[in-house]
C-alpha positions, 0 to 999 in steps of 0.5 A, a space after each residue: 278389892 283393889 282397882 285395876 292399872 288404867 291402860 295408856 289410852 285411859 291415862 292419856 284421856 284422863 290428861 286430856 279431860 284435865 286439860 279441858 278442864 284448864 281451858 275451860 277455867 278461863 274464859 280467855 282461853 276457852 273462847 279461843 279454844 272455842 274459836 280455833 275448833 268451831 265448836 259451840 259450848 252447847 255441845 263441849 261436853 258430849 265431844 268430850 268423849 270422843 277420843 279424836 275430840 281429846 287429840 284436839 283438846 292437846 294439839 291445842 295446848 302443844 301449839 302454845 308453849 306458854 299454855 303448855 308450861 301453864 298447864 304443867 304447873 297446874 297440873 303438875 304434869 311433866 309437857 312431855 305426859 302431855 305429848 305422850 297422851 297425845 301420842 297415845 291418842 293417835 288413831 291406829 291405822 291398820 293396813 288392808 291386807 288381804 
């Protein structure tokens, strides 16, 4: 039985559960991480699924080239999936109309 595609909004989760990930791997950059969103460790791993959470986890890496170009080589991700997962991840707003 073959696997079905995964859709934008799935690959953009999984980029962003990578880039967790990295972070977390060094204790430098998690605690910065850690620091900048007033998250406490204890509960890293439940906000993890909450896609806005994952959003958060990529404008962190988007803001510092140096994380970013670190990641990509990790990873080995083009920057530009990153910011394309990110975009993905935008929340949709619908109008009200009546």
């Amino acid at each position: 039985m073959a696997k079905r595609p995964l859709d934008a909004r799935e690959t953009a989760e999984i980029v962003a559960i990578q880039a967790l990930s990295f972070i977390a791997a060094d204790g430098e950059r998690l605690g910065r991480f850690l620091a900048e969103t007033g998250i406490g460790p204890e509960t890293l791993r439940a906000a993890a699924k909450d896609p806005s959470f994952l959003a958060g986890v990529l404008d962190f890496l988007l803001r510092d080239d140096t994380l970013l170009q670190a990641f990509s080589e990790s990873s080995h991700l083009d920057a530009k999936i990153v910011s394309n997962a990110r975009q993905t991840l935008e929340p949709t707003w619908e109008r009200d109309v009546p």
